[in-house]
PDB file of N, CA, C and O in Angstrom, chain B, residues numbered from 101:
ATOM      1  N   UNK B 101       0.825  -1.199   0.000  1.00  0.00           N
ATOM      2  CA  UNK B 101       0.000   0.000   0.000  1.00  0.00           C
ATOM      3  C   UNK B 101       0.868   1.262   0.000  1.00  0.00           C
ATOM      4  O   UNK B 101       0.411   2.340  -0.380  1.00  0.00           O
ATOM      5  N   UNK B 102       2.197   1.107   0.455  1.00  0.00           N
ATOM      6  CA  UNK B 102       2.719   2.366   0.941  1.00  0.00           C
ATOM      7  C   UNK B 102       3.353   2.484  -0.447  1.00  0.00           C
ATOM      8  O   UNK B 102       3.543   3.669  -0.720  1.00  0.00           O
ATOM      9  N   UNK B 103       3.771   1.584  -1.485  1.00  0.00           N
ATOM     10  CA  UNK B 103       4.338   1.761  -2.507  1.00  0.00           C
ATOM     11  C   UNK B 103       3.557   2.594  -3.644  1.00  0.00           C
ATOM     12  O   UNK B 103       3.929   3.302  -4.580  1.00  0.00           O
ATOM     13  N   UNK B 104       2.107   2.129  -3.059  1.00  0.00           N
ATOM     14  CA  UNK B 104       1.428   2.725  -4.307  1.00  0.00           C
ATOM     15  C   UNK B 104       1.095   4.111  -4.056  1.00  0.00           C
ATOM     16  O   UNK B 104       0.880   4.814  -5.043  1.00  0.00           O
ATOM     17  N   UNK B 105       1.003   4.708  -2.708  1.00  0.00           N
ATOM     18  CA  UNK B 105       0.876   6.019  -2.277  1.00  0.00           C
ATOM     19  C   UNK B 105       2.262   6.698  -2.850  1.00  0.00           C
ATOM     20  O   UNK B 105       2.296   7.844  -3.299  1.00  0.00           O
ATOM     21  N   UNK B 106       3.296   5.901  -2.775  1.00  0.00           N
ATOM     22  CA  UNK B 106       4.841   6.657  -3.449  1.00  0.00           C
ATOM     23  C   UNK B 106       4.684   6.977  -4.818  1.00  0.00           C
ATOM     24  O   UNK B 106       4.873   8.080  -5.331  1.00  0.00           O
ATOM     25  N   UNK B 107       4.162   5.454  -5.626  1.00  0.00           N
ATOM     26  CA  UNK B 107       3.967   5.897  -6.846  1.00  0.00           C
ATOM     27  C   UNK B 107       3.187   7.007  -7.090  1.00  0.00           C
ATOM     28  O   UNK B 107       3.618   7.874  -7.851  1.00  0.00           O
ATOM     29  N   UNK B 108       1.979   7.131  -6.502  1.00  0.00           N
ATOM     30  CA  UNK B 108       0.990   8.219  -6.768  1.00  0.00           C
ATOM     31  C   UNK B 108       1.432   9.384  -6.422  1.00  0.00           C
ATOM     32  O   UNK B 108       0.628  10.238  -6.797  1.00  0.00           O
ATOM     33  N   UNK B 109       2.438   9.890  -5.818  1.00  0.00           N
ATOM     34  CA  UNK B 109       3.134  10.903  -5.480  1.00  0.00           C
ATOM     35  C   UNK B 109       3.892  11.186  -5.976  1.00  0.00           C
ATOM     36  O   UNK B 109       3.922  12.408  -6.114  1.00  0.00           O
ATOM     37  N   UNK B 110       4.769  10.611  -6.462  1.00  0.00           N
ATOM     38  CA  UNK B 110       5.728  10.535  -7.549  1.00  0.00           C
ATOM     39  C   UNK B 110       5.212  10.835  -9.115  1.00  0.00           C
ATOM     40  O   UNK B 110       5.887  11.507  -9.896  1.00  0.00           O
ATOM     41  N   UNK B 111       4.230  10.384  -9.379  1.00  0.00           N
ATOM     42  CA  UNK B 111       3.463  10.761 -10.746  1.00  0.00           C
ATOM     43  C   UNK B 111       3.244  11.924 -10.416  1.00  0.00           C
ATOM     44  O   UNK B 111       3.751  12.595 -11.315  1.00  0.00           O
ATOM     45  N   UNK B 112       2.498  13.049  -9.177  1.00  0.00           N
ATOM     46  CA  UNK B 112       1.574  13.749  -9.742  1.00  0.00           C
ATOM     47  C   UNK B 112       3.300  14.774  -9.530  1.00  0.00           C
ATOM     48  O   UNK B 112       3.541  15.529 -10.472  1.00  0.00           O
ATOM     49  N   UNK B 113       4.158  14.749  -8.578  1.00  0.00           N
ATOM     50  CA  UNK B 113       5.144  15.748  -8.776  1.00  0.00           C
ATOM     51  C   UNK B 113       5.701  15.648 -10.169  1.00  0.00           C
ATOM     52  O   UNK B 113       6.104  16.675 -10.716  1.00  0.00           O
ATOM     53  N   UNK B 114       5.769  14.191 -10.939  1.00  0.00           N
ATOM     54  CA  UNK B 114       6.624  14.688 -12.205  1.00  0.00           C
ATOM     55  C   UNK B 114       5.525  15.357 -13.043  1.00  0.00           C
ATOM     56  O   UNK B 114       5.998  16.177 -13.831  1.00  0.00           O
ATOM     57  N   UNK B 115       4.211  15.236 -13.092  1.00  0.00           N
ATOM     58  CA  UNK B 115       3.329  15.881 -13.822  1.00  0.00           C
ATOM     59  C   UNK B 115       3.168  17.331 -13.362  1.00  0.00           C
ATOM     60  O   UNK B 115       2.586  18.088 -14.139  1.00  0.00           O
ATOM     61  N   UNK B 116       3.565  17.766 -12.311  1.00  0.00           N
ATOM     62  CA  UNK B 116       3.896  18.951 -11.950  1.00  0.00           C
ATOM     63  C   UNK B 116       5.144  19.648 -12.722  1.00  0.00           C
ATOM     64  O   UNK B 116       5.203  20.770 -13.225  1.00  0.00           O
ATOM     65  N   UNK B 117       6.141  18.603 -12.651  1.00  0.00           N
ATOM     66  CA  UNK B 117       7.187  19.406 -13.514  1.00  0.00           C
ATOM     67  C   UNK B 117       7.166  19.618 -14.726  1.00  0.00           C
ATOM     68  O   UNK B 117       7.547  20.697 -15.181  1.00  0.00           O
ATOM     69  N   UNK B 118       6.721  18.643 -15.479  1.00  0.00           N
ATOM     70  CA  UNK B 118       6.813  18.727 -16.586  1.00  0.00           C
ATOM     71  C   UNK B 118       5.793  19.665 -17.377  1.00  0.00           C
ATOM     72  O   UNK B 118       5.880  20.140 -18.510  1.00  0.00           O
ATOM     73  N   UNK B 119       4.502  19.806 -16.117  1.00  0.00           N
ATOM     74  CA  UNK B 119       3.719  21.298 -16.965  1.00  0.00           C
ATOM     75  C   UNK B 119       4.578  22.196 -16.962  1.00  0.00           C
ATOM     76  O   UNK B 119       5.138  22.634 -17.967  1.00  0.00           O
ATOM     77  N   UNK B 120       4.808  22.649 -15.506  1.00  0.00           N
ATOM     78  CA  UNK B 120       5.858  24.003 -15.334  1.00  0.00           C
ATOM     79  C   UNK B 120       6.629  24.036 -16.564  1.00  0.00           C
ATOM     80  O   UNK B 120       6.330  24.733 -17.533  1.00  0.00           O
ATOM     81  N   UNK B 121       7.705  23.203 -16.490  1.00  0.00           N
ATOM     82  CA  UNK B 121       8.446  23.386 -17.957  1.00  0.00           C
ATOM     83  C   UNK B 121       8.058  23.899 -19.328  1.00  0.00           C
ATOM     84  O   UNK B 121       8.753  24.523 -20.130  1.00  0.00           O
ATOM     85  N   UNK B 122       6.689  23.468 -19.434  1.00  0.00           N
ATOM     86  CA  UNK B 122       6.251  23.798 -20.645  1.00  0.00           C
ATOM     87  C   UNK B 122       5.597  25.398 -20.492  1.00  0.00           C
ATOM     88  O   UNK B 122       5.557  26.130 -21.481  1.00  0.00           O
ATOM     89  N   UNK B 123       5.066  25.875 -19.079  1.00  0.00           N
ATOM     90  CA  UNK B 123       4.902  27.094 -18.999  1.00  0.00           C
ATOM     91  C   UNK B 123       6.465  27.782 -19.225  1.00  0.00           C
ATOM     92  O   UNK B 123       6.647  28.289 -20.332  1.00  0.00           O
ATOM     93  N   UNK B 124       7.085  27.808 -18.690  1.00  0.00           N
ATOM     94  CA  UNK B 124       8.537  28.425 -18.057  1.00  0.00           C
ATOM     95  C   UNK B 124       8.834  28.694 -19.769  1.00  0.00           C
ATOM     96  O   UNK B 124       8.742  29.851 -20.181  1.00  0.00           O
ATOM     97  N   UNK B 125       9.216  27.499 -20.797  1.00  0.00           N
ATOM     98  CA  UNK B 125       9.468  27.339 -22.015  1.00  0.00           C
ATOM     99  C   UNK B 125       8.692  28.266 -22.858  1.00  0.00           C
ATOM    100  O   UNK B 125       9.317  28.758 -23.797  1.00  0.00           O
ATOM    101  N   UNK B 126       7.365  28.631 -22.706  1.00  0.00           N
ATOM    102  CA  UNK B 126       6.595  29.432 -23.579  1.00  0.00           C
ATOM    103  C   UNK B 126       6.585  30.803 -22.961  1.00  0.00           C
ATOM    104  O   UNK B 126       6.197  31.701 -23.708  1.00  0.00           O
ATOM    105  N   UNK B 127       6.923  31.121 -21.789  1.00  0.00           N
ATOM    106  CA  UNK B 127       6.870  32.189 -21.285  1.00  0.00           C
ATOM    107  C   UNK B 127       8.313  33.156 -22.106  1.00  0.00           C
ATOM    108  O   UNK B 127       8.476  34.293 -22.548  1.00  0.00           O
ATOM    109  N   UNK B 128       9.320  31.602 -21.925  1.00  0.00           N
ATOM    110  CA  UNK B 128      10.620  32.708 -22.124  1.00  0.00           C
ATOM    111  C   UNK B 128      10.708  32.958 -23.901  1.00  0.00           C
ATOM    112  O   UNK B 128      11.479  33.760 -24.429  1.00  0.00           O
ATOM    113  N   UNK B 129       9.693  32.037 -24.672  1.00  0.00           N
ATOM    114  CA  UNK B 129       9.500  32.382 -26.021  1.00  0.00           C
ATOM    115  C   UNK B 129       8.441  33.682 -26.329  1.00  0.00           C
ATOM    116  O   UNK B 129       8.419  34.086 -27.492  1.00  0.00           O
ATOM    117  N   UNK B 130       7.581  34.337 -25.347  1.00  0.00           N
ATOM    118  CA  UNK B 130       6.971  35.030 -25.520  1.00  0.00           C
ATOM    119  C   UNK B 130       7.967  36.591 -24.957  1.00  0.00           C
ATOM    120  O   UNK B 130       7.648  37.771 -25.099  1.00  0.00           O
ATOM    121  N   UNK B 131       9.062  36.074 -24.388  1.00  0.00           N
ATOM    122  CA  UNK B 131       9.437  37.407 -23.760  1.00  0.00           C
ATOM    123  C   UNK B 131      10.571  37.491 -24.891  1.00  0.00           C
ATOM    124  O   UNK B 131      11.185  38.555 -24.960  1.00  0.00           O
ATOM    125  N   UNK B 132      10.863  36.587 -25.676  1.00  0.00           N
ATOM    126  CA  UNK B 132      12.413  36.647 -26.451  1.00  0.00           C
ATOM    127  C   UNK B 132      11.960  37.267 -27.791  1.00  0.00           C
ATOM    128  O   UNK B 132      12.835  37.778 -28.489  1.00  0.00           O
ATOM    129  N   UNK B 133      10.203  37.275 -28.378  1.00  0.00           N
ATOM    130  CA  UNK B 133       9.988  37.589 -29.383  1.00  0.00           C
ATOM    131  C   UNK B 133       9.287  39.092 -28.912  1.00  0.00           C
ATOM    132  O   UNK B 133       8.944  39.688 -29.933  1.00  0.00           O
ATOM    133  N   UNK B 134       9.021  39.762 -27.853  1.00  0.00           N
ATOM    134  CA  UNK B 134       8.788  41.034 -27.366  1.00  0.00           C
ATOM    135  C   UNK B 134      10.519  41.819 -27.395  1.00  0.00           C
ATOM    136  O   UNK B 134      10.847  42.910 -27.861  1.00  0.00           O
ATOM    137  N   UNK B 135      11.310  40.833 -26.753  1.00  0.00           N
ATOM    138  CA  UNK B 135      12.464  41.347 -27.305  1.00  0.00           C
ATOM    139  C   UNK B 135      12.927  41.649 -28.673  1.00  0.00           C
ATOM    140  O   UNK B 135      13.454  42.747 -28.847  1.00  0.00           O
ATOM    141  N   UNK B 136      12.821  40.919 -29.572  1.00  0.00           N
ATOM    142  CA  UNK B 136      12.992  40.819 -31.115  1.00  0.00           C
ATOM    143  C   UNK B 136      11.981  42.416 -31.501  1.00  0.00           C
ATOM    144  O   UNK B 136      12.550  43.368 -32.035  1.00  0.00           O
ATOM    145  N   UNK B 137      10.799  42.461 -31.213  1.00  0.00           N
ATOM    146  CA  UNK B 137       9.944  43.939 -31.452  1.00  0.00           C
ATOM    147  C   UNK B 137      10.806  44.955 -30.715  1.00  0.00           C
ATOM    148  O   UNK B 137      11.009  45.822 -31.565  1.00  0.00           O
ATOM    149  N   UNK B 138      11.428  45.317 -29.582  1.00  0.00           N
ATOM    150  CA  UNK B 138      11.801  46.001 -29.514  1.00  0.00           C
ATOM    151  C   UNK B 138      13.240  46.376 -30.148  1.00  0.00           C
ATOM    152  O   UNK B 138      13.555  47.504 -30.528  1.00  0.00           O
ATOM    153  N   UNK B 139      13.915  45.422 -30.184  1.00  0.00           N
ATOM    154  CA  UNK B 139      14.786  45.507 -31.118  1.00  0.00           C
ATOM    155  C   UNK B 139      14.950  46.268 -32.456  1.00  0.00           C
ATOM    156  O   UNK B 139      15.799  47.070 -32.846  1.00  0.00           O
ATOM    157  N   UNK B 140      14.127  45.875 -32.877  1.00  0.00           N
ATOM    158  CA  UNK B 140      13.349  46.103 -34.771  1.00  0.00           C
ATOM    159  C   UNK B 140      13.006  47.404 -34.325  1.00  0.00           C
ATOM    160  O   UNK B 140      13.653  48.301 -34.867  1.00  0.00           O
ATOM    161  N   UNK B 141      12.228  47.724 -33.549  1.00  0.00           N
ATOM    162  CA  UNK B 141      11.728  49.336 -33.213  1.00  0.00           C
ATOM    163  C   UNK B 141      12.701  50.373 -33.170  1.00  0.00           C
ATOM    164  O   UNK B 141      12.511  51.508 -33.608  1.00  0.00           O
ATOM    165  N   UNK B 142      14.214  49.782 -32.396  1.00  0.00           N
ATOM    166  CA  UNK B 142      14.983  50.562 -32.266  1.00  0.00           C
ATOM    167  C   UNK B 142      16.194  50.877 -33.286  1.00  0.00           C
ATOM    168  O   UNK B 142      16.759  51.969 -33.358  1.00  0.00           O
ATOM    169  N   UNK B 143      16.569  49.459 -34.250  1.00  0.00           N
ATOM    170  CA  UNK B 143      16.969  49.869 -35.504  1.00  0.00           C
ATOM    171  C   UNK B 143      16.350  50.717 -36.052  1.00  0.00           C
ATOM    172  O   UNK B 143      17.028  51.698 -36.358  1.00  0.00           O
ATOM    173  N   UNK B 144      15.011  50.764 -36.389  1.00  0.00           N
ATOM    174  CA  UNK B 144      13.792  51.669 -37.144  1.00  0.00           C
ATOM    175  C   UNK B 144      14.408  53.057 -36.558  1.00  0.00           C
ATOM    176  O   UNK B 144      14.674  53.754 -37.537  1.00  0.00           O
ATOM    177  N   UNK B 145      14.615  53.477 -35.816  1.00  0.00           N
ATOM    178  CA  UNK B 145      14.756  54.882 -35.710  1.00  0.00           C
ATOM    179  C   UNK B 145      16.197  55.097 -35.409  1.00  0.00           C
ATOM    180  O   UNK B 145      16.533  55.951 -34.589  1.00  0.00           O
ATOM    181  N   UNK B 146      17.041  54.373 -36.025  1.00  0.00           N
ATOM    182  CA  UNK B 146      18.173  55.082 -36.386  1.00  0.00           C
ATOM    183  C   UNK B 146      18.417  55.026 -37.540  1.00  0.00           C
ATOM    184  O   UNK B 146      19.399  55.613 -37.994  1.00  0.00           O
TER     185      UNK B 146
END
């Protein structure tokens, strides 16, 4: 019994990580292409 409470604990933390990751991953693609616009903005006016 106690094994299967480990397993079940063990699943839901790696299913914890592995969302995070995929947030963390799209977050830093949404901040790298806000970077890329500002970029472009600031060539533009020189």
């Amino acid at each position: 019994m106690k094994r299967v409470i480990v397993l079940m604990v063990l699943a839901m933390f790696s299913a914890g990580m592995l969302s995070a990751c995929n947030t963390v991953a799209g977050a830093g693609k949404d901040v790298q292409k806000a970077g890329e616009k500002v970029e472009g903005a600031a060539d533009r006016r020189n």
